[in-house]
C-alpha positions as CSV (number, residue, x, y, z in Angstrom):
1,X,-34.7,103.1,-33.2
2,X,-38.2,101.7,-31.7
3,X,-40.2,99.9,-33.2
4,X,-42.9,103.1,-34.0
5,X,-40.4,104.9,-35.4
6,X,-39.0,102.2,-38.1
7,X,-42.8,101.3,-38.8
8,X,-43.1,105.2,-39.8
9,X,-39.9,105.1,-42.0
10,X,-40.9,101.9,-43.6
11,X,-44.2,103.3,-44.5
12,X,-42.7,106.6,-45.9
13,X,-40.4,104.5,-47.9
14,X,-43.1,102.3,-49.3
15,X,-45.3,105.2,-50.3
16,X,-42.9,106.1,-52.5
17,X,-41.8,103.1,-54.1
18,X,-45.3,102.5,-54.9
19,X,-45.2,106.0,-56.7
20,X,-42.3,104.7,-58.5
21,X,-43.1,101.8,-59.6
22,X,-46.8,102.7,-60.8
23,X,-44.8,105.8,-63.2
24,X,-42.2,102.5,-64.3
25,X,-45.2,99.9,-64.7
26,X,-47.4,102.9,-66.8
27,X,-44.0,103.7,-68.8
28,X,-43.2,99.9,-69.3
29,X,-47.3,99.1,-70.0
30,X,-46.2,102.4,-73.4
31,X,-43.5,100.5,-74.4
32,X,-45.1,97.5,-74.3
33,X,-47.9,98.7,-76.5
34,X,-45.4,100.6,-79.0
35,X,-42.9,98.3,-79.8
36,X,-44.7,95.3,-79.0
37,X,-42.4,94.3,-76.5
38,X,-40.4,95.9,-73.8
39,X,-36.5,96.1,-73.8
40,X,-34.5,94.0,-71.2
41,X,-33.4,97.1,-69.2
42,X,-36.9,98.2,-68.6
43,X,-37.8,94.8,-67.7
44,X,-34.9,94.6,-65.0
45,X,-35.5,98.0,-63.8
46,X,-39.5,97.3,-63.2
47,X,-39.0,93.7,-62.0
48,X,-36.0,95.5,-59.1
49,X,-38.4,98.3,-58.1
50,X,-41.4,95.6,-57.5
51,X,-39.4,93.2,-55.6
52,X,-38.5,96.5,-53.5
53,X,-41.9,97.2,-53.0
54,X,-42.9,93.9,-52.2
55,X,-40.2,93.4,-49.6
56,X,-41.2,96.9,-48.1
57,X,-44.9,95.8,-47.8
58,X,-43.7,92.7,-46.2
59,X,-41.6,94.3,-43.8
60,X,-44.6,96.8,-43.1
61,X,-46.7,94.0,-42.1
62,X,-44.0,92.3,-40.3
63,X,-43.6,95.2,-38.0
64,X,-47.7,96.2,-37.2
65,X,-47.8,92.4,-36.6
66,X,-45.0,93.0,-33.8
67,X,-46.9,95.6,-32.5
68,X,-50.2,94.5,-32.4
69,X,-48.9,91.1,-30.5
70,X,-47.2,93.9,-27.7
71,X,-50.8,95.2,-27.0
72,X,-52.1,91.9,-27.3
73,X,-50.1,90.5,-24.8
74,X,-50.6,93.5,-22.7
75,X,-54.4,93.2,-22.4
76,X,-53.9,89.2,-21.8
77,X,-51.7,89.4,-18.8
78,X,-53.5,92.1,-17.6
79,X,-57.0,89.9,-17.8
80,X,-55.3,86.8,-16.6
81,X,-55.5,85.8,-19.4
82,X,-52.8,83.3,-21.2
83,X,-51.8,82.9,-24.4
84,X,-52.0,79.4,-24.7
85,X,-55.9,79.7,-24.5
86,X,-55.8,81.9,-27.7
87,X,-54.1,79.2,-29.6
88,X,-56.4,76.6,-28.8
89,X,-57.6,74.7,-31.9
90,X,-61.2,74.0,-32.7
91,X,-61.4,70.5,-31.3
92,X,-59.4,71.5,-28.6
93,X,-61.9,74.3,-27.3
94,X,-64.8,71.5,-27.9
95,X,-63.2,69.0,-25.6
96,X,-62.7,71.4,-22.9
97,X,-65.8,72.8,-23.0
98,X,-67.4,72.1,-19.6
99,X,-70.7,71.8,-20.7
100,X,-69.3,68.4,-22.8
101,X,-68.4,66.4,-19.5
102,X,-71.7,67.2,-18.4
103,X,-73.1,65.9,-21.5
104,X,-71.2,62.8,-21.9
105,X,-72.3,61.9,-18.0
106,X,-76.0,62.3,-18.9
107,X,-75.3,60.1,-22.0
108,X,-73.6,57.5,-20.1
109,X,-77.1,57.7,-18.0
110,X,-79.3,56.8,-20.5
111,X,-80.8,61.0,-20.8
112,X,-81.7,62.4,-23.7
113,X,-78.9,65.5,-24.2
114,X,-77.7,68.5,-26.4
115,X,-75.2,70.6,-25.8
116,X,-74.1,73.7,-28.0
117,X,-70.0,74.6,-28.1
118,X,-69.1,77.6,-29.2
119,X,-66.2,77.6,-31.2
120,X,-64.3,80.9,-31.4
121,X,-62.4,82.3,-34.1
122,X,-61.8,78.6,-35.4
123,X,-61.3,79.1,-38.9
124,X,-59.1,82.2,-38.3
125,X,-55.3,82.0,-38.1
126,X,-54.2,83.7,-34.6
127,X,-50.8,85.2,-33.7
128,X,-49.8,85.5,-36.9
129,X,-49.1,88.3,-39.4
130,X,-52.8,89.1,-41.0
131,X,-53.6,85.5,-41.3
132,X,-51.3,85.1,-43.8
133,X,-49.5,81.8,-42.0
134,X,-51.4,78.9,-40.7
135,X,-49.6,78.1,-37.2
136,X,-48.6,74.6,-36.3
137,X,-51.2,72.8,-35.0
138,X,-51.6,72.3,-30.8
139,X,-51.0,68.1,-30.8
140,X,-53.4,65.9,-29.3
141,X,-52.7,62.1,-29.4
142,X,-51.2,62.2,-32.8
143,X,-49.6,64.6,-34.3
144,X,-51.5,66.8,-36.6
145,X,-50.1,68.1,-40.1
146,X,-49.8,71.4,-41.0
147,X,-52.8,72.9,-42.6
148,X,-52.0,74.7,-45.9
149,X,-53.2,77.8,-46.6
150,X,-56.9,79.1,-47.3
151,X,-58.1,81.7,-49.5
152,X,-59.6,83.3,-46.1
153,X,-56.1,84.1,-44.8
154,X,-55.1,86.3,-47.5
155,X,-58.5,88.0,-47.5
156,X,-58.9,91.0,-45.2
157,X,-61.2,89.7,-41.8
158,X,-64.6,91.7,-40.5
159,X,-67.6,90.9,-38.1
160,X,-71.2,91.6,-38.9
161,X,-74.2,91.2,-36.5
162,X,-76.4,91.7,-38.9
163,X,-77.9,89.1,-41.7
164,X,-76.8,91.3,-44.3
165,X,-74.3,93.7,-44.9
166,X,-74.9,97.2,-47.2
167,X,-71.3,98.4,-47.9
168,X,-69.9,100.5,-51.6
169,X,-68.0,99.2,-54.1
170,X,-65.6,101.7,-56.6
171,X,-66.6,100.8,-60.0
172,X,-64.4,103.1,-62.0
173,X,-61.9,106.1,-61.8
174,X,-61.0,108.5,-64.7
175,X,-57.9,110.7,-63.0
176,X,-58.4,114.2,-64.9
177,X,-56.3,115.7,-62.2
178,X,-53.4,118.1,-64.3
179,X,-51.4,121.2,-63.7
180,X,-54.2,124.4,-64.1
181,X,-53.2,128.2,-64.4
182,X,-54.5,131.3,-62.7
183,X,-57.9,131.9,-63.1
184,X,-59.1,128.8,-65.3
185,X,-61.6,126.4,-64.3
186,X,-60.2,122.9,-63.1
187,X,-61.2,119.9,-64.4
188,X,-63.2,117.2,-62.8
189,X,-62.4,113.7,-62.2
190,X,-64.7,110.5,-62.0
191,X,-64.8,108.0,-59.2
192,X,-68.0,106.1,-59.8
193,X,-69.7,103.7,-57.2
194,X,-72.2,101.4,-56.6
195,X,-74.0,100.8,-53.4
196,X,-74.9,96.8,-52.4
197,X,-76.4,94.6,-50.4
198,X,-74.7,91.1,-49.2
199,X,-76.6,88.3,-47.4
200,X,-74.8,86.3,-44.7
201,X,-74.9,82.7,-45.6
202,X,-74.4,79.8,-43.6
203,X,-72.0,77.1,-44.4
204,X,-72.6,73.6,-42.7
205,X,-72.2,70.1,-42.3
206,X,-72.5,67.6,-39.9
207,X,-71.8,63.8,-39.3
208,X,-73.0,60.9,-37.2
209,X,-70.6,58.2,-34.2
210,X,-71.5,56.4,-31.8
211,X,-72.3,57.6,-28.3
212,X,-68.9,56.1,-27.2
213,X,-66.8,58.0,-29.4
214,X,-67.4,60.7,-26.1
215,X,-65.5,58.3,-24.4
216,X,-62.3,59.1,-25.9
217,X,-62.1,63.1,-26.2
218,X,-58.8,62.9,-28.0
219,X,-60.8,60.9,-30.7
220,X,-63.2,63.6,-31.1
221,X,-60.7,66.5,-31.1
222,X,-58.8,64.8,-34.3
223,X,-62.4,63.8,-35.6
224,X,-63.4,68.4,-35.4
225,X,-60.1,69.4,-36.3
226,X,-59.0,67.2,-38.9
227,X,-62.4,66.6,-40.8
228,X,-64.8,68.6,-39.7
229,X,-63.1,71.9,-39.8
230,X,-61.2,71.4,-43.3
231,X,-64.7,70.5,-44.6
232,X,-66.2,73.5,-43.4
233,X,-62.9,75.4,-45.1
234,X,-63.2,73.8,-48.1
235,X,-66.5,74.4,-48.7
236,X,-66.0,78.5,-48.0
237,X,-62.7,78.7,-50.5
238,X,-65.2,77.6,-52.9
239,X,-67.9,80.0,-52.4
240,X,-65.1,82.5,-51.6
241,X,-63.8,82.3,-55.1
242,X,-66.7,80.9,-57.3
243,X,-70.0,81.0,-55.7
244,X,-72.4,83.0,-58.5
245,X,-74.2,85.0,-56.1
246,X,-77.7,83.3,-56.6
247,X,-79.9,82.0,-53.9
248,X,-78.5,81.6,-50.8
249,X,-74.6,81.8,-52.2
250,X,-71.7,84.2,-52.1
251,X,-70.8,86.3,-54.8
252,X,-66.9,84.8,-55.2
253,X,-64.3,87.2,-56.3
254,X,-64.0,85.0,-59.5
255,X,-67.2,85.7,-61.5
256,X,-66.6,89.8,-61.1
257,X,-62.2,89.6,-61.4
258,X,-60.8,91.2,-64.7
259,X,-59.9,89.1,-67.0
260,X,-55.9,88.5,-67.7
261,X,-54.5,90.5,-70.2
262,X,-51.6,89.2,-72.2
263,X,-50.9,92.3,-74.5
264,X,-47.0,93.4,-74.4
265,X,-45.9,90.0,-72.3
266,X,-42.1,88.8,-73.9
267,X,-43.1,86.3,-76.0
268,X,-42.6,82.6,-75.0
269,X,-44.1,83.7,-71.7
270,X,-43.9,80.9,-69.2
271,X,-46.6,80.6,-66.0
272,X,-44.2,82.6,-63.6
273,X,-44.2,85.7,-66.4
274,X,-48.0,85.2,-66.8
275,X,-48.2,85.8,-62.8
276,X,-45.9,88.6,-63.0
277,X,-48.0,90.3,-65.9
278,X,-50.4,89.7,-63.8
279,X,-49.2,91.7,-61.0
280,X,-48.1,94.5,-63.1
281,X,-52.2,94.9,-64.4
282,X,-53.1,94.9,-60.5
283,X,-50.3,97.7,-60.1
284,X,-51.9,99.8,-62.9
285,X,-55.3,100.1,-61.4
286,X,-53.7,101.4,-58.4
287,X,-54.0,98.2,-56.0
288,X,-51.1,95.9,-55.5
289,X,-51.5,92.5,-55.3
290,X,-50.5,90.7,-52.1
291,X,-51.3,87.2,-53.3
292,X,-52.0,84.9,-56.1
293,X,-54.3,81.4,-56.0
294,X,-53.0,78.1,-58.0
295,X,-54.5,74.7,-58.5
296,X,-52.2,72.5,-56.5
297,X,-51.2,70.3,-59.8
298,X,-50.4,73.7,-61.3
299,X,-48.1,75.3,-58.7
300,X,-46.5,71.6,-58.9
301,X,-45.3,72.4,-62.1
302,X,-44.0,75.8,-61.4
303,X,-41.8,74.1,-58.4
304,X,-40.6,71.6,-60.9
305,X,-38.9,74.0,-62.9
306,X,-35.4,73.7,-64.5
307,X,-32.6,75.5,-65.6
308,X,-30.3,74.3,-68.0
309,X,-28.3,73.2,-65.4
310,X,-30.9,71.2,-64.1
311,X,-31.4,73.4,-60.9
312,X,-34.6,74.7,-60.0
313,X,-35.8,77.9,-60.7
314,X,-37.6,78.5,-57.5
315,X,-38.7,75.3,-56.1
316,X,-36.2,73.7,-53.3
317,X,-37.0,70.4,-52.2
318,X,-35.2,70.8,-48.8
319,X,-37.6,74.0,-48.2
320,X,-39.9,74.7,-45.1
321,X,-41.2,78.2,-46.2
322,X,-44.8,78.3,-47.1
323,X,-45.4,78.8,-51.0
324,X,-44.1,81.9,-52.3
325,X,-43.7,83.9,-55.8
326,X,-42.6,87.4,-56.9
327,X,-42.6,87.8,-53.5
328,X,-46.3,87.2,-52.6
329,X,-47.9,84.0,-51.1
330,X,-49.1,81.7,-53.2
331,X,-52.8,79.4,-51.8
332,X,-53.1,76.3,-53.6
333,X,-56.2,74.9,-54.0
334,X,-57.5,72.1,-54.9
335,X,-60.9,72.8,-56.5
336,X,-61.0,71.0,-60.0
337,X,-62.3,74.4,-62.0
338,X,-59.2,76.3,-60.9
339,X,-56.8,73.7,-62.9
340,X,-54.6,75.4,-65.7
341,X,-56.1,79.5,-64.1
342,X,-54.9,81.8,-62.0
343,X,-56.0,84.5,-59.8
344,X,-54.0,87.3,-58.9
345,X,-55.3,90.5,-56.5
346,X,-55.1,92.6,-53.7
347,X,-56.8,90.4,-51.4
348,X,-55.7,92.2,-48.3
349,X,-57.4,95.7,-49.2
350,X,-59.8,95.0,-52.2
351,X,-61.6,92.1,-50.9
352,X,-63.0,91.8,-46.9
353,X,-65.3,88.9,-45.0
354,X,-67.3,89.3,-42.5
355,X,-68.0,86.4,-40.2
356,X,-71.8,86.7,-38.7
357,X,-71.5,83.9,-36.8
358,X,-67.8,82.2,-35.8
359,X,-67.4,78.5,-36.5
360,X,-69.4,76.6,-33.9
361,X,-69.8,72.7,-33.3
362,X,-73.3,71.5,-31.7
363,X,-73.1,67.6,-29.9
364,X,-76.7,66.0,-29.9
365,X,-78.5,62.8,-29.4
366,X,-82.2,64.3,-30.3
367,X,-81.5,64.0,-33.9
368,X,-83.5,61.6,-35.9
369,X,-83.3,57.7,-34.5
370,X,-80.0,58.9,-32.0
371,X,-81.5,58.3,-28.8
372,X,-83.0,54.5,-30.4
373,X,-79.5,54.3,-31.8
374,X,-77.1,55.3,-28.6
375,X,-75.4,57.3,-31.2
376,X,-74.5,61.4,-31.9
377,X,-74.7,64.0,-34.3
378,X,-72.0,66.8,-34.2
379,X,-72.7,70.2,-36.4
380,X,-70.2,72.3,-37.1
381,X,-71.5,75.5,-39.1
382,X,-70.8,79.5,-39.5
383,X,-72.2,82.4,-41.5
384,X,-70.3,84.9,-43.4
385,X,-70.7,87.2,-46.1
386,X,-68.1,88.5,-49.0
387,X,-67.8,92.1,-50.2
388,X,-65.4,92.6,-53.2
389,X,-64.5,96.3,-53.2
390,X,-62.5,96.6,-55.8
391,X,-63.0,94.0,-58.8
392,X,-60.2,95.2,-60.9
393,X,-58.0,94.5,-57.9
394,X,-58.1,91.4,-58.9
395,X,-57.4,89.3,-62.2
396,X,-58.1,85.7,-63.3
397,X,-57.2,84.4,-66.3
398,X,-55.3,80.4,-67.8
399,X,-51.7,79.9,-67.2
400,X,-49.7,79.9,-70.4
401,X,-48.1,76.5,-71.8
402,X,-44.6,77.1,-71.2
403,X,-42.7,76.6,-74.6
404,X,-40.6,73.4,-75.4
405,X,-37.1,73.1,-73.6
């Protein structure tokens, strides 16, 4: 069987396990509501359709990644081109840019120089499923850790060219659809929408060395990629997920998420069930989630986990697989306001950015005193905007204290 054809019976089969487990999750949700709790069997049978699902969706975006890196490789050898230039991290690129040597000779000179680098696609994950993976990292004279992952690598990737975007977001959706007979009148459902407008912001910062830190490239590479570019990162999975909107901020998916609703959870419900629940309130306003965000001290404590045995529950300390739970991928952050929450959504389909202008780094000695000074300033900078289609895709709410062993 080809790839093509399993990619259609995978789909086919995950169409309908999403129909099944939205009729279990709207059943389970009644129960819930009736009895105050659900029954054990209910619960097994709704937690084995989900992981079903989940694995489905994951094998589904296994498979189009597969594809796409065919084609991809196709177009590359068929330009020339090589992969290895595709991988090429953001310090990398900046120290092979031709336009540097020339720079760092008219330094050396005693001339007055700038010289602008574009950087591309240097925030973005490449060759990898979606951007769901960070790759490991090309080394230059040391070797570099592994990045962890960002809130941009779940979130589903545009391009603007514009400095703003206009784009529709669903607000509601009232399903009236039912079985009609002959000659009666059919009733209407709702979808309701409102239209927006999203300014592309720009997201900088900069920092000064000495003129002969262009001596030593692989400095320079470690100084972009290591400090530089995790900076820049930082600062955009905090406008990603909290930024209010106002002046020249993002709207984050934060301030306009649903909040967490605990009604019908087991009682003694530790984090894990609270993420779970969470999941389940995704599922019922038709959007599956494909990820959830912790603070790092948080998903700490989920890894610690014991059983009465003392094994743990689904942290292994001889592990190499990147943060998982319920299936999902799990972004830890570590921005202080997301200690003791959660956020749990459909970040692949419900939430897109769109990058205006790629991560770029800009080497100068006019700045200020630099010239006086022999020393440099390096910028690195993008602009992106956020649009948050679906805002009950997506639910934050505080993790549960997990009861006393």
């Amino acid at each position: 069987m080809t790839n093509d054809e399993l990619l259609k019976q995978v789909t086919a089969s995950l169409e309908k396990a999403s129909g099944e487990f939205t009729a279990k999750a709207e059943a389970a949700f009644k129960e819930a509501k009736a009895a105050g709790d659900m029954t054990t069997a209910t619960k097994a049978a709704i937690d084995k359709v989900a992981s079903d699902f989940n694995a489905l969706n994951q094998a589904q975006t296994a498979l189009k990644a597969q594809l796409g890196e065919v084609e991809q490789a196709v177009v590359a050898s068929s330009s020339g081109a090589g992969q290895r230039a595709v991988a090429m991290s953001a310090g990398a690129q900046v120290i092979g840019h031709e336009g540097l040597k020339d720079f760092a000779a008219r330094v050396a000179g005693n001339e007055r120089s700038r010289v602008s680098i574009p950087v591309n696609a240097a925030l973005i994950s490449t060759g990898v499923a979606q951007g769901i993976v960070e790759p490991q990292r090309l080394p230059g004279i040391d070797v570099k850790p592994k990045q962890r992952l960002f809130i941009r690598d779940l979130i589903a990737p545009g391009r603007t060219t514009a400095p703003a975007i206009f784009w529709v977001q669903q607000t509601g959706f009232t399903n009236a659809a039912r079985v009609v007979a002959e000659n009666t009148a059919k009733p209407y459902s709702d979808i309701t929408f409102g239209s927006k407008i999203t300014a592309v912001s720009t997201i900088a910062h900069l920092f000064k060395a000495s003129k002969q830190i262009l001596d030593d490239f692989s400095q320079l590479q470690s100084l972009i990629d290591l400090e530089m570019n995790y900076g820049l990162k930082y600062a955009e999975e905090q406008e990603i997920l909290f930024g209010d909107g106002t002046g020249v901020h993002l709207l984050g998916i934060v301030p306009q998420a649903t909040d967490y609703s605990p009604a019908g959870i087991p009682d003694g419900a530790t984090p894990i069930d609270a993420l779970r629940w969470a999941m389940l309130q995704t599922q019922l306003a038709r959007v599956p989630a494909s990820g959830h965000v912790l603070h790092f001290t948080d998903w700490a404590k989920i890894e610690l986990q014991k059983d009465t045995l003392g094994r743990y529950i689904i942290g292994n300390p001889q592990g190499t697989t990147e943060p998982r739970l319920w299936n999902l991928p799990v972004v830890p952050t570590e921005i202080p306001a997301f200690l003791g929450k959660f956020l749990t959504g459909a970040f692949a389909t419900a939430a897109q950015l769109f990058d205006r202008e790629d991560a770029n780094v800009v080497i100068s000695t006019e700045n200020t005193d630099d010239f006086e000074k022999n020393m440099v300033t390096v910028r690195c900078e993008e602009r992106a905007a956020l649009a948050v289609y679906r805002p009950e895709a997506f639910v934050f709410g505080t993790l549960p204290v997990p009861p006393a062993a």
